[in-house]
N, C-alpha and C positions, 0 to 999 in steps of 0.2 A: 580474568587475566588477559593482559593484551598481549594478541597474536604478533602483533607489530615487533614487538621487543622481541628477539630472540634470544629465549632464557640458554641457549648454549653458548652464545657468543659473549653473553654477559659472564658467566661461569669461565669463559674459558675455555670449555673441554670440545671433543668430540659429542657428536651424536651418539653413537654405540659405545658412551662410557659407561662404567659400573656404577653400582652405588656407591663402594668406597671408593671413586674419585671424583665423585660428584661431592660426597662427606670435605674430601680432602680442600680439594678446589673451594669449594665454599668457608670452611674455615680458615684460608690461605687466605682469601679476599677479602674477610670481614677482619682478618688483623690487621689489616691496612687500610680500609677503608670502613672502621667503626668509629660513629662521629667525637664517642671521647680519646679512640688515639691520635684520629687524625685531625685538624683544627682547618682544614682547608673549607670552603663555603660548600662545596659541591660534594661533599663527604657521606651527608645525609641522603643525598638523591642516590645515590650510588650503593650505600648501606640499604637503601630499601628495593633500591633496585636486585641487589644480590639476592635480598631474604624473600624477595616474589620472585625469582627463577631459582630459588631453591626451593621454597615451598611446592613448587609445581612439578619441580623435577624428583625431591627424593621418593612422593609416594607415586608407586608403580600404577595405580590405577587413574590418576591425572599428568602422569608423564607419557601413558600411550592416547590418551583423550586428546593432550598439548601436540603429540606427535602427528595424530590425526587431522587435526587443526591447521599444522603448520604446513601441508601439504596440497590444502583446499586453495584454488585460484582465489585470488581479493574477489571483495566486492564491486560493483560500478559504485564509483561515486555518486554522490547524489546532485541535482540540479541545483545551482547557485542559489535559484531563487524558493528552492525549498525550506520551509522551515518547518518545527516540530509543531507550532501550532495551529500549523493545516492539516494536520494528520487527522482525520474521523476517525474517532471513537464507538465504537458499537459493540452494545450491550447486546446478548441474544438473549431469545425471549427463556431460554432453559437457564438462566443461571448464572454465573460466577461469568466477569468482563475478561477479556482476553489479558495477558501479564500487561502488556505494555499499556494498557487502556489507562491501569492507573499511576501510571507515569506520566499520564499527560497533565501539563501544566494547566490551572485554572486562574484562569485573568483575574484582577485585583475587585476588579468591577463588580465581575461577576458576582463572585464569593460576597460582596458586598450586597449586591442584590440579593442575593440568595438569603443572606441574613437577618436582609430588612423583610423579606416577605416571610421569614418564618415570624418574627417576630409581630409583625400585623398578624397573620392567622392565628398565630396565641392569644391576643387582644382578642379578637371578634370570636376567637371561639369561647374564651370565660364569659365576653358578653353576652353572647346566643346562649350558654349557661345560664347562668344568671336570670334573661329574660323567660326563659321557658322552664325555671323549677319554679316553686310553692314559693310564692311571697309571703304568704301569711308562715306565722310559725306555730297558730292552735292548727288543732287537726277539726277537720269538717266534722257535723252532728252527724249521728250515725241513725240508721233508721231502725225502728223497734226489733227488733227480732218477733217473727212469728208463732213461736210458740210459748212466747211469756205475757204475749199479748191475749194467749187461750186461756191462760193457767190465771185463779184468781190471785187477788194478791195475797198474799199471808198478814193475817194479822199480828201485829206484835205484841207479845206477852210480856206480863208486868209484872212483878214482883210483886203488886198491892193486888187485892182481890178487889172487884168493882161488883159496887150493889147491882140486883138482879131487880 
């Protein structure tokens, strides 16, 4: 919610109003300025403006947070020649980037490079696949086993009796 706006002056009321006139005030103003009764262009700006300083105002635990807020010196502006894409983003080495890290905007380029090299490294790595398994698809001879190589062979028995 923006500090800027002052959800009392929008309302209407005092600072040290109640909840029931914070209730009142607020349905007072949205009968007048809800965009199907009122047909004027700036209806909606103001309809939403109402229902974000009511939202903020009726629950007690972000109308003392807003109040807090509103009491804090501004910021310094920032340098003309600042922008958000000079901002450093840094990753610490324990984990999770800071909130704003990933709100930083990623250049068209970038992202673009970024795509094409994933997608080169997919290629070369099926290839390096590829070249370093089993071309053949029989399996290699296997070498005798050493203890069938001891054992004689078994003769095979026949169903005919063979002369002696």
């Amino acid at each position: 919610m923006d500090v800027a706006a002052d959800h009392y002056a929008t309302l209407c009321i005092a600072p040290d109003a109640d909840a029931a006139a914070i209730r009142l005030a607020y349905r007072k103003l949205m009968r007048l300025y809800h965009p199907d009764v009122n047909a004027s262009a700036d209806a909606g700006s103001k309809a939403s403006a109402i229902n974000e300083a009511y939202a903020c105002l009726h629950d007690p635990v972000s109308r003392a947070a807003y109040d807090r807020r509103r009491h804090l010196p501004p910021l310094r502006p920032r340098h003309p020649s600042y922008s958000p894409s000079m901002r450093r983003t840094y990753q610490p080495s324990w984990g999770a980037p800071f909130p704003d890290a990933a709100e930083a905007e990623v250049p068209k380029s970038s992202a673009r490079l970024r795509a094409v090299s994933l997608g080169l490294a997919t290629i070369l790595t099926i290839i390096t696949f590829k070249l370093t398994s089993a071309t053949d698809s029989t399996p290699a001879p296997r070498a005798p086993q050493p203890e069938a190589a001891a054992r004689p062979a078994a003769q095979p028995q026949s169903s005919t009796a063979q002369p002696r």
